[in-house]
C-alpha positions as a Markdown table, in Angstrom:
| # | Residue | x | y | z |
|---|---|---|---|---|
| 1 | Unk | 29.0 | -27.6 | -12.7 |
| 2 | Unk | 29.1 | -24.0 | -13.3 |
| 3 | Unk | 25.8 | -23.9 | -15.3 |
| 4 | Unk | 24.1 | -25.8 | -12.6 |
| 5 | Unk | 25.3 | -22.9 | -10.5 |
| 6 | Unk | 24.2 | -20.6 | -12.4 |
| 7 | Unk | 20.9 | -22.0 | -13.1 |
| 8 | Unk | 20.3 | -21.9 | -9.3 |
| 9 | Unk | 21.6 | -18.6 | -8.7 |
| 10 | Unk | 19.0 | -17.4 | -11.2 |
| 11 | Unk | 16.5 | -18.8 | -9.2 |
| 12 | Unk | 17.3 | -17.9 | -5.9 |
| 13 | Unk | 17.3 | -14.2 | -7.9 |
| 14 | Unk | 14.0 | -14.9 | -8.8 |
| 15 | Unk | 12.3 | -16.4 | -5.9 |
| 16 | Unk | 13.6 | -13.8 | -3.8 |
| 17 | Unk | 12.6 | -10.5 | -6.1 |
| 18 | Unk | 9.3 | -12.1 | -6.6 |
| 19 | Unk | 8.5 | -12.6 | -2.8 |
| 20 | Unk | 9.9 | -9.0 | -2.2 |
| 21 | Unk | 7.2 | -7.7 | -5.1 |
| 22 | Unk | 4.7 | -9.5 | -3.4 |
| 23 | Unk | 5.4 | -8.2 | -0.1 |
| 24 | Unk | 5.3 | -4.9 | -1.3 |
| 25 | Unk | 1.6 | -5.0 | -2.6 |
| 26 | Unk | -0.9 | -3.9 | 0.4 |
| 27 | Unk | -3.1 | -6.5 | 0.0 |
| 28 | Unk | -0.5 | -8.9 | 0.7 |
| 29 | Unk | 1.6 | -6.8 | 3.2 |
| 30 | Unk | -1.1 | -6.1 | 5.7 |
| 31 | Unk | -4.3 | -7.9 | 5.2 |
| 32 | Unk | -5.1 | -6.3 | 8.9 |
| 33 | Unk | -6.0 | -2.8 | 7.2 |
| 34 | Unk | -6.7 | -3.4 | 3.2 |
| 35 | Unk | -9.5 | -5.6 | 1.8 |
| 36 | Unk | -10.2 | -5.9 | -1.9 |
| 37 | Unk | -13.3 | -4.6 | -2.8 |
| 38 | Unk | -13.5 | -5.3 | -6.7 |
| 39 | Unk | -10.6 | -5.7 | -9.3 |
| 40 | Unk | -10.6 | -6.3 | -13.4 |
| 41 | Unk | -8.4 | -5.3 | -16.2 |
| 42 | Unk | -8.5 | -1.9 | -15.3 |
| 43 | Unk | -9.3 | -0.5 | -11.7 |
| 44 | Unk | -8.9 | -2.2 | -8.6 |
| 45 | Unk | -10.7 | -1.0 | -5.7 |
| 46 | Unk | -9.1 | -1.2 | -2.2 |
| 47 | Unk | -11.1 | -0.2 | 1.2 |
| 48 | Unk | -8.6 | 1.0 | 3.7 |
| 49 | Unk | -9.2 | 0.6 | 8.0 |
| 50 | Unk | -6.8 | 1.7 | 10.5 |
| 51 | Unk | -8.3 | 1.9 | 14.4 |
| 52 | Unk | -7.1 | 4.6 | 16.0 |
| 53 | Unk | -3.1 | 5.1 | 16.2 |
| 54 | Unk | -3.0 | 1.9 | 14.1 |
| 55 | Unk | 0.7 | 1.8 | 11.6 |
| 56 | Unk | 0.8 | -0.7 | 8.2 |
| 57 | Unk | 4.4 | -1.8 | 7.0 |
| 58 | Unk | 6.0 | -0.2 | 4.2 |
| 59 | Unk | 3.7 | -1.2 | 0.7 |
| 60 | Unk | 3.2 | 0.3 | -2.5 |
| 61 | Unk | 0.2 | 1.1 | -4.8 |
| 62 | Unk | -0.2 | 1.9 | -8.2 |
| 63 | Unk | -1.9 | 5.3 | -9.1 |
| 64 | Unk | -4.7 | 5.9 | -7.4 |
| 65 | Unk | -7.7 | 8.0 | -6.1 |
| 66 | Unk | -8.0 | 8.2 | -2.4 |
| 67 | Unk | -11.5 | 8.9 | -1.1 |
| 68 | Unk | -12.1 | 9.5 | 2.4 |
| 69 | Unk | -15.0 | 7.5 | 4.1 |
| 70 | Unk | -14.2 | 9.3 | 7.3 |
| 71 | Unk | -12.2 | 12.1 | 8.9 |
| 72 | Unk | -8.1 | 10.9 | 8.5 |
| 73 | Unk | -4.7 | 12.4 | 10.0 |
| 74 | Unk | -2.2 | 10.5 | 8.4 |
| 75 | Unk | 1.7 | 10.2 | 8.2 |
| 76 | Unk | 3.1 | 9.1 | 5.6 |
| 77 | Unk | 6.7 | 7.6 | 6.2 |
| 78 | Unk | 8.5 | 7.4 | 2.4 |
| 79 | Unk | 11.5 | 4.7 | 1.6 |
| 80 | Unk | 14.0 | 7.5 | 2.0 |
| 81 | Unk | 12.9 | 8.0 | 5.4 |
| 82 | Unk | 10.9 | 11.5 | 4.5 |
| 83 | Unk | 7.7 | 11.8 | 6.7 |
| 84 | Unk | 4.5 | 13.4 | 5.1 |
| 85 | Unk | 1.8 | 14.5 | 7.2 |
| 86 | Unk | -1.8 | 14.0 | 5.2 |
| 87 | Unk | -5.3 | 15.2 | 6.0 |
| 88 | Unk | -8.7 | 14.5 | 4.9 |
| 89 | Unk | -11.8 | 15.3 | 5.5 |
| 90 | Unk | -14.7 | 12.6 | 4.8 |
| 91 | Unk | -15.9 | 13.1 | 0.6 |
| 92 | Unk | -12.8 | 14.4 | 0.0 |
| 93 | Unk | -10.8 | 12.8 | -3.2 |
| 94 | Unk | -6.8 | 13.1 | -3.8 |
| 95 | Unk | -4.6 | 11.7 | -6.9 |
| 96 | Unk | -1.6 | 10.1 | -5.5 |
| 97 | Unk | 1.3 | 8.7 | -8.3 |
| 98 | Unk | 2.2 | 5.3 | -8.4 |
| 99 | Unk | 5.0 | 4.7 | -5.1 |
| 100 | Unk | 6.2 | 3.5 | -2.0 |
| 101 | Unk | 4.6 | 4.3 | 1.7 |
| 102 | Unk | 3.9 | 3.8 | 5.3 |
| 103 | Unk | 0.9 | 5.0 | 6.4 |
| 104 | Unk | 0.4 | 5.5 | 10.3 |
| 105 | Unk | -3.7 | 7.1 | 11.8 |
| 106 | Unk | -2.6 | 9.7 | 13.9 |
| 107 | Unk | -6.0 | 10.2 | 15.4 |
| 108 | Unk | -7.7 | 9.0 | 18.0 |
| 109 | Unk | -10.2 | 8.0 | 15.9 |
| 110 | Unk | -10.8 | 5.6 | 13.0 |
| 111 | Unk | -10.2 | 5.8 | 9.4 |
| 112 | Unk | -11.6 | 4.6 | 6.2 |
| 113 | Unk | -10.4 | 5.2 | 2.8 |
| 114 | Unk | -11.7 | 4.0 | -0.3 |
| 115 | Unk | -8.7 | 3.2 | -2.9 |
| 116 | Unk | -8.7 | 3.2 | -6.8 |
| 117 | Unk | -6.1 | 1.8 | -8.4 |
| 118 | Unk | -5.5 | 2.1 | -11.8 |
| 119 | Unk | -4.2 | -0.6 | -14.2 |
């Protein structure tokens, strides 16, 4: 009896860690905003739409390079509850380490960001 409980407490663990990874992942979290563009054993390229005033859920990427297709003024809310505020101009590229976010388009216009992951 107890290693059938066990055995199902296991995976419960797992079902519920591997939905919360999943969730996590933008492409999965808000298919509203993030498209895959292209993806292999080593990059994965994301293009990223908000409308204006437009807010994603909290996601995570892995390192990346952020290039702006358009003008953005971002926030960035972190897990701890820290609030970033970002700007970019269109052209311009930004490293950003593996982590955690909530992005939110503070202008009243639209934005566009091209994403590269790497693997």
């Amino acid at each position: 009896m107890y290693k059938n409980l066990t055995i199902a407490s296991i995976l419960t663990f797992a079902l519920i860690a591997s939905a919360f990874a999943m969730t996590q992942n933008a492409l999965v979290a808000d298919p509203e905003h993030y498209t895959l563009e292209l993806e292999n054993d080593q990059v994965r390229i994301v293009r990223i739409k908000y409308g204006p005033g437009e807010k994603s859920v909290m996601h995570s990427h892995g390192a990346s390079v952020a290039v702006a297709l358009t003008d953005a003024n971002f926030s960035m809310t972190l897990p701890d509850g820290t609030v970033l505020s970002e700007s970019q101009s269109a052209g311009d590229a930004t490293w950003a380490d593996a982590g955690e976010h909530l992005p939110e388009n503070l202008s009243d216009e639209a934005a566009e960001v091209l994403l590269i992951e790497l693997k």
